[in-house]
C-alpha positions in Angstrom: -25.0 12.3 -1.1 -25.0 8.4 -0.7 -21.9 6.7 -2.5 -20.9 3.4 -1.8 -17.3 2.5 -2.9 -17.6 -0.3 -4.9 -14.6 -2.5 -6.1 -13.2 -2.5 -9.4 -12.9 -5.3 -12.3 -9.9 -7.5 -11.6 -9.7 -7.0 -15.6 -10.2 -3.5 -15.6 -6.5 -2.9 -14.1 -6.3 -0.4 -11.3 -10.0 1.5 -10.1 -10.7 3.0 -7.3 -14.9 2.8 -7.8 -17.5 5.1 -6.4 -21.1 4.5 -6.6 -23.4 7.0 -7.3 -27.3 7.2 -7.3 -28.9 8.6 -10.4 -30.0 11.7 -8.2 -26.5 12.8 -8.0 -25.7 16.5 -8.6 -23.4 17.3 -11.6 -21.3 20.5 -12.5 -23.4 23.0 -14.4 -23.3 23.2 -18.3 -23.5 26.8 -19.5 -25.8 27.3 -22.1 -23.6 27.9 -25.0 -22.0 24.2 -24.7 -25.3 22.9 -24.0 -26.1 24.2 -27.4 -23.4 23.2 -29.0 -23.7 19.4 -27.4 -27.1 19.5 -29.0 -25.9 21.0 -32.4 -23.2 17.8 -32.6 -25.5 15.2 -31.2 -28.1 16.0 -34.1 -25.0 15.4 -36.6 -24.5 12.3 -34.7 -27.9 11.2 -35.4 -27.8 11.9 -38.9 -24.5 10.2 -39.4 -26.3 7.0 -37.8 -29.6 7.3 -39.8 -27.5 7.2 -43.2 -25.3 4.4 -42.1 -28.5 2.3 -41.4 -29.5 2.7 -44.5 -27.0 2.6 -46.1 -24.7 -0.3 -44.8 -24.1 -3.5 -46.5 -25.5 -5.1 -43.7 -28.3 -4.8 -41.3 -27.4 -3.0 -37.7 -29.1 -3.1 -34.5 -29.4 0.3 -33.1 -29.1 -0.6 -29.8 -25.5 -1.9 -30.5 -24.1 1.2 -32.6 -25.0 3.1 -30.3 -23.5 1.4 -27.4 -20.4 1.2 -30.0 -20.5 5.0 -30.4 -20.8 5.3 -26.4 -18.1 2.9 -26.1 -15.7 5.2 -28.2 -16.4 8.3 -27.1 -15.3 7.0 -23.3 -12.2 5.2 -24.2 -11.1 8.5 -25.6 -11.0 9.6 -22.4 -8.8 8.5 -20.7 -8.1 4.3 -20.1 -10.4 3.8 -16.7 -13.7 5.5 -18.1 -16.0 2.5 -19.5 -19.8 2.0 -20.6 -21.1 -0.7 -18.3 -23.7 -2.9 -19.3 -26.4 -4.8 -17.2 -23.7 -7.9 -17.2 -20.9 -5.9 -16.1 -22.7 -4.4 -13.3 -23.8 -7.6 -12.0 -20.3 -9.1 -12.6 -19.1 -5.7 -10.5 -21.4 -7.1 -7.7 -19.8 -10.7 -7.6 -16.5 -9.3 -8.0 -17.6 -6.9 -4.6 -17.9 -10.1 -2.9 -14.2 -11.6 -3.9 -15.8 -14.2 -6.9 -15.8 -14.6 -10.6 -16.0 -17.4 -13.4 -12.8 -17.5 -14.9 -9.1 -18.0 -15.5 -7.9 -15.5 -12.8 -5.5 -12.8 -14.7 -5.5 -8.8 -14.7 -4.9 -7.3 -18.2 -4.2 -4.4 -20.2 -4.2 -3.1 -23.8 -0.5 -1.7 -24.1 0.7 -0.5 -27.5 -2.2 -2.3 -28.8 -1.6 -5.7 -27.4 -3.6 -7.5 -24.8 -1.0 -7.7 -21.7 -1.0 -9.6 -18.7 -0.6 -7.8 -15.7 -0.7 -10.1 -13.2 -1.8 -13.6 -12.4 -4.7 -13.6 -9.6 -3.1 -15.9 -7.2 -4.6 -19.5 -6.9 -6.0 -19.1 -10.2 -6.0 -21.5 -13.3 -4.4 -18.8 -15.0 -1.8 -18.9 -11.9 -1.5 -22.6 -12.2 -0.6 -22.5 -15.9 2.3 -20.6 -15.4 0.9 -17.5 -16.7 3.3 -14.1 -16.1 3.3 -10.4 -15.8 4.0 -8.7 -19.2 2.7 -11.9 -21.5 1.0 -11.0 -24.0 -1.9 -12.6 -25.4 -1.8 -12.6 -29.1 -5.3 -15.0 -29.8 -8.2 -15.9 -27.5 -9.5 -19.7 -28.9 -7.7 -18.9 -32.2 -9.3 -15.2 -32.6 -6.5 -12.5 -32.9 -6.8 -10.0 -29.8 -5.9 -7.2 -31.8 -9.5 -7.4 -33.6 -11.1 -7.4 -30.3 -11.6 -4.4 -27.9 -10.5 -4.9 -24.0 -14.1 -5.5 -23.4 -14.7 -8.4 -25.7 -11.2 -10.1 -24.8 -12.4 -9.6 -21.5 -15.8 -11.5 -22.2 -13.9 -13.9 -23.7 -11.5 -14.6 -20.9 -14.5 -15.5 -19.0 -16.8 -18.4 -19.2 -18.6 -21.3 -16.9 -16.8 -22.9 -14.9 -15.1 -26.2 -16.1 -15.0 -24.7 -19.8 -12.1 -24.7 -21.4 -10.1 -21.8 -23.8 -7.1 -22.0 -25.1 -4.7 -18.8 -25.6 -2.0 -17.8 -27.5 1.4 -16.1 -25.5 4.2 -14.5 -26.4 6.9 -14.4 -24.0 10.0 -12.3 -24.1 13.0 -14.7 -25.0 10.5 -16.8 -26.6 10.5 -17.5 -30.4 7.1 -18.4 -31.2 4.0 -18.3 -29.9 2.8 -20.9 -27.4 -0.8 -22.4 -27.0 -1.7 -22.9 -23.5 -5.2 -24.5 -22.6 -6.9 -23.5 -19.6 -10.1 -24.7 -17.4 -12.1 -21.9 -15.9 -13.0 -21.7 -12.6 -15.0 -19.8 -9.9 -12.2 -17.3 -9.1 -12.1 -17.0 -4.9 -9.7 -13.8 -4.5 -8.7 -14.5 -1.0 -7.3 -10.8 0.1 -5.6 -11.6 2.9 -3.3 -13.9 4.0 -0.6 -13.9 6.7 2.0 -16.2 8.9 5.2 -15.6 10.9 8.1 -15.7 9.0 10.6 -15.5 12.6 9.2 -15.3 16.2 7.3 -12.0 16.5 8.2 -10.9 12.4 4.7 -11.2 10.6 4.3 -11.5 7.1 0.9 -10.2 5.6 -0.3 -10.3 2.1 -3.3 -7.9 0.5 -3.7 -9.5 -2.7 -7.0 -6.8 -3.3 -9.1 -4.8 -1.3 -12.4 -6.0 -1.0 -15.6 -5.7 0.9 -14.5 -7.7 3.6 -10.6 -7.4 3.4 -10.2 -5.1 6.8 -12.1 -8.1 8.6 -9.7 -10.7 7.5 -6.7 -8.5 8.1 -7.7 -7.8 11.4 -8.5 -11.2 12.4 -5.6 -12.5 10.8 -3.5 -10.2 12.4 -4.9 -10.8 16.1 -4.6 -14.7 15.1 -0.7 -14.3 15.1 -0.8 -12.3 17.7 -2.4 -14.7 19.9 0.7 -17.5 18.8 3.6 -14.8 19.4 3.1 -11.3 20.4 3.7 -8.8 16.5 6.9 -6.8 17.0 7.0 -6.6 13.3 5.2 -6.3 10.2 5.9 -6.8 6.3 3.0 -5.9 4.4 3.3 -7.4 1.0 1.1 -5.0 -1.6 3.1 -5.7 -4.4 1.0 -6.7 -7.5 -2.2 -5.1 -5.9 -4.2 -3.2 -8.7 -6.4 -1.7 -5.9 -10.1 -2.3 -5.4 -12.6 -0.3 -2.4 -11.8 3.0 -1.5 -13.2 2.5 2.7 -11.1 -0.7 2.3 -7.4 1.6 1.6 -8.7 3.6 4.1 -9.7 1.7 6.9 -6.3 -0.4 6.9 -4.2 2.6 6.5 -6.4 3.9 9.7 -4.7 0.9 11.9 -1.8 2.0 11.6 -2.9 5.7 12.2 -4.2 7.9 15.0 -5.1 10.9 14.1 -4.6 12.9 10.4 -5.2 13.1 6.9 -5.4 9.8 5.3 -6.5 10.7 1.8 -8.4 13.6 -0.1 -9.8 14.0 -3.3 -10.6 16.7 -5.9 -13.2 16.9 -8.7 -15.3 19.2 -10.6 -18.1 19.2 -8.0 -18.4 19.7 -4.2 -19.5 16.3 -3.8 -16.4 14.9 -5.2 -14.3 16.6 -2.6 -13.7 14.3 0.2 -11.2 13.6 3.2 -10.4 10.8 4.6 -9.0 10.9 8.4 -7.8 8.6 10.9 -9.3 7.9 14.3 -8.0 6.9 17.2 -8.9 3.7 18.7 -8.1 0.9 21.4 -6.3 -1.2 18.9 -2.4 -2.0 19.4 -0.7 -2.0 16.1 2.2 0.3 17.0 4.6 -2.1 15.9 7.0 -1.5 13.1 5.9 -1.5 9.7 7.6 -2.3 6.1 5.2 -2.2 2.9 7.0 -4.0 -0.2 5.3 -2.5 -3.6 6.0 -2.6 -7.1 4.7 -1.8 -10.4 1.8 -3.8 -10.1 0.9 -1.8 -6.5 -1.7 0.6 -7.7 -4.5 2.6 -6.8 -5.9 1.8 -3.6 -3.1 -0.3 -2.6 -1.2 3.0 -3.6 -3.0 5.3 -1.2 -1.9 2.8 2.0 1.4 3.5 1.0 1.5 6.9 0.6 -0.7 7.7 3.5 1.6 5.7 5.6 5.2 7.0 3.9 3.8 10.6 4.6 3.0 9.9 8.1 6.6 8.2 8.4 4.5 5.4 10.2 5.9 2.9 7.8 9.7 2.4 5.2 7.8 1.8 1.6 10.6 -0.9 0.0 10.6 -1.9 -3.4 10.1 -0.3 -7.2 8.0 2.8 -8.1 4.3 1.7 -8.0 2.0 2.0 -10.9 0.8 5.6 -10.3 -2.8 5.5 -10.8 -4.0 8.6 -9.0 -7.7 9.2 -10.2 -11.1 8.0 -9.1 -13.6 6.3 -11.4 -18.0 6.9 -10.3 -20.6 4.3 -11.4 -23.4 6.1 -12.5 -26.8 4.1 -13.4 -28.3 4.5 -16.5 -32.1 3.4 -17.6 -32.1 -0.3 -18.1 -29.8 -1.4 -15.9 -26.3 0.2 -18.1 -23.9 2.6 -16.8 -21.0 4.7 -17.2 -17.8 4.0 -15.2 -16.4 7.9 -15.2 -13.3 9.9 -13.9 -14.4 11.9 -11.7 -12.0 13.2 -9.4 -7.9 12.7 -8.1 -6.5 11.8 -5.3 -4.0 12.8 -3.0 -2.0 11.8 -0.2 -1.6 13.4 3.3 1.2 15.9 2.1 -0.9 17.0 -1.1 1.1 14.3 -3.5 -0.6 13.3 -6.4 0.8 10.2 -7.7 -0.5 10.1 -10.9 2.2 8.8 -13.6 4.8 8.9 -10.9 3.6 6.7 -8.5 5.1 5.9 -4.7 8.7 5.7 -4.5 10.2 3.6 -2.1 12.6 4.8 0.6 15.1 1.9 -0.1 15.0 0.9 -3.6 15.0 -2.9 -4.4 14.0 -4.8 -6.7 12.8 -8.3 -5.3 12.0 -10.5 -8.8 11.5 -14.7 -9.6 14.9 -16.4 -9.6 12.9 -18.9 -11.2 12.1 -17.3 -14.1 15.1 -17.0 -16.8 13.0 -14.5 -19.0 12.7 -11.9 -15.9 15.8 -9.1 -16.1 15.9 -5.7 -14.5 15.9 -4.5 -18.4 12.7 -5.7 -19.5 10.1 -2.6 -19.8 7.1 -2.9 -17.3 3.2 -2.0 -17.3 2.6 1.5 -15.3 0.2 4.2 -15.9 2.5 6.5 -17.5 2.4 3.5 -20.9 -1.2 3.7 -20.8 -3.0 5.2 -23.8 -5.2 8.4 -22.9 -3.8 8.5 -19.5 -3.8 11.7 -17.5 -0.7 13.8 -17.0 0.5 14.8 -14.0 0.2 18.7 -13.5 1.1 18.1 -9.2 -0.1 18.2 -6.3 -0.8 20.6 -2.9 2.3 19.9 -2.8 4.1 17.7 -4.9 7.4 15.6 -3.5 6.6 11.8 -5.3 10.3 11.6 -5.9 11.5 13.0 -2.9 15.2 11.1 -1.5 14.6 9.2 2.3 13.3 11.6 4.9 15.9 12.4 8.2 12.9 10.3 10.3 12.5 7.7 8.3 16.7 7.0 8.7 16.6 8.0 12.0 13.9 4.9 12.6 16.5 2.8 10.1 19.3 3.5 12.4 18.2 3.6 15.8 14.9 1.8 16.0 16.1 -1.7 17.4 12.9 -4.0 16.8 13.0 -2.2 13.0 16.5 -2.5 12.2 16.0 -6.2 13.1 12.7 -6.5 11.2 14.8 -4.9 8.2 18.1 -6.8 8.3 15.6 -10.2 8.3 13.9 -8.5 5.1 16.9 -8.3 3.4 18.0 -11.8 4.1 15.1 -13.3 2.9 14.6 -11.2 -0.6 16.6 -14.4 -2.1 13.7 -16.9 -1.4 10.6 -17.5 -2.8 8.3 -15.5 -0.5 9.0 -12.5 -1.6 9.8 -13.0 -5.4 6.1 -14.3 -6.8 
């Protein structure tokens, strides 16, 4: 079979995307549910024959049944979608690292439009926008009248247009309008520098099509000013993106072994992932700071380097998206955006709900920002509506205590301890609190 991984929505929080071609092989029906689909789809028809007729208004087929489409996927669970021929091209610009807009990730929590995260750069960025906002009105249209798609839509625009939205902050009183220009949204995935003499700092913001590219060059760049004895890789408020992407950067860091697998209804939605060995140096040492807002693919780096004990995962539990959404074409250029499968890391973890905890436990958070406090309730998948549960893994240890080797590396490991004790010092400044 011929997927291509395909990256998800910056809106659509958290997707690891496959793309499948319409001549894909599907589990088998039995006849009895095939008959009973059938019986159910004929009282569906009826249902939308009589409210044609009889509505106060006229409808357009095309959109009730898209509507009907729309509802019967969001029931699902919340990362199964109908696409239409404008979200598949938008998935194709967004493939590319570009999009018309004000640059935020959101969510519907307890019925609210929420921000996840600022994309960084962004006008939404600039305006001082902030995970957990929530948007209340979109050019002075309540969001709770509008479904995620259609706040989404609206969100978006030409470039140089301008929107104003509505926030509500915690500590805040009343709402505040806040006026925005859109933009052409260049998500720049990777971005590194020294932050001592042979301690590099690197950033995945996203995975994208070319993101193992830039690391690697970005990575040998540094090298070439001061050989890497270190690394902090920064993941923290990375909602995921392309599957080969999370695999081939775990894969530097790895010679041989499991890097992923996943499991689904059909044979062609098992997969493994494995590393290979190659000429490439990068046995340096290796910290990964994560968060709530480190999900999905940025999720399976860090779990298929913590089970490896290649690299200490510091930080807050990540997000815990553990499934995998296929595009399937439709006639006329829609689609559905499907669960199809869960992953797992190396060990048989499935992360879903629980997500990656660290091995030391900190949280690193804005000093600048008063409304920020260790209390305040955070965005994760467990507070998503329709979300899977987790039933566990091959062999499930997601909140397993600090492993003998990974102290062992804390205590004896010079160049580490060193890398680690710098780490430390420097969670008071502004690096690593955006």
């Amino acid at each position: 079979m011929n997927i291509f991984p395909r990256l998800s929505k910056p809106f659509f929080i958290c997707t690891i995307l496959l793309f499948l071609p319409s001549a894909s092989v599907f589990a088998e029906i039995s006849p009895e549910k095939r008959a009973e689909t059938y019986q159910q789809l004929e009282i569906f028809a009826n249902v939308l024959t009589i409210v044609q007729e009889n509505y106060i208004e006229d409808l357009d087929p095309k959109e009730s049944i898209a509507g009907a489409i729309n509802g019967m996927l969001a029931s699902l669970d919340p990362h199964s979608s109908y696409l239409t021929p404008e979200d598949f091209r938008e998935l194709q610009d967004e493939t590319e690292g570009s999009f018309s807009g004000i640059g935020i990730e959101v969510t519907i929590k307890d019925g609210v439009l929420t921000i996840i995260s600022p994309i960084e750069g962004s006008p939404g960025d600039a305006a001082g926008l902030k995970a957990n906002d929530l948007i209340m009105k979109i050019d002075g249209v309540n969001t709770s009248e509008l479904t995620s798609e259609q706040a989404i839509k609206k969100l978006r625009g030409k470039k140089g247009s301008k929107i104003t939205i509505s926030i509500f902050r915690e500590g805040w009183n009343e709402l505040h309008d806040i006026e925005i220009v859109r933009d052409i949204i260049s998500m720049q995935s990777v971005k590194g520098y020294f932050i001592t003499p042979g301690l590099a700092y690197a950033r995945i913001s996203n995975f994208q099509s070319h993101t193992t590219t830039d690391f690697k060059k970005k990575l040998v760049e540094l090298d070439q000013q001061t050989p890497i004895q270190g690394l902090i890789l920064d993941l923290r408020n990375n909602p995921g993106g392309l599957l080969n992407q999370a695999v081939a950067i775990s894969d530097m860091f790895l010679d041989e072994g499991l890097i992923v697998y996943t499991k689904g209804r059909t044979q062609e939605q098992n997969m493994t992932f494995n590393a290979t060995d190659t000429d490439a140096n990068y046995n340096f040492p290796v910290i990964i700071l994560v968060n709530e807002g480190t999900a999905s693919a940025s999720e399976i780096v860090s779990g298929a380097l913590q089970d490896h004990k290649r690299a200490i995962i510091v930080g807050t539990r990540s997000f815990g998206k553990g499934s995998v959404q296929t595009i399937i074409p439709l006639n006329g250029g829609n689609g559905i955006k499907l669960t199809t499968a869960k992953y797992y890391t190396p060990s048989g973890r499935s992360i879903q709900e629980k997500g990656i905890a660290p091995d030391v436990e900190v949280r690193l958070q804005d000093k600048n920002d008063k409304t920020q406090n260790n209390s305040k309730q955070v965005i994760r998948e467990e507070n998503l509506k329709n979300h899977f549960s987790n039933t566990g893994g091959d062999n499930d240890q997601a909140d397993k205590q600090i492993s003998p080797q990974i102290q062992k590396t804390l205590d004896e490991d010079a160049q580490f301890k060193a890398a680690f004790n710098i780490l430390k010092s420097l969670c008071l400044f502004s690096e690593f609190n955006k």
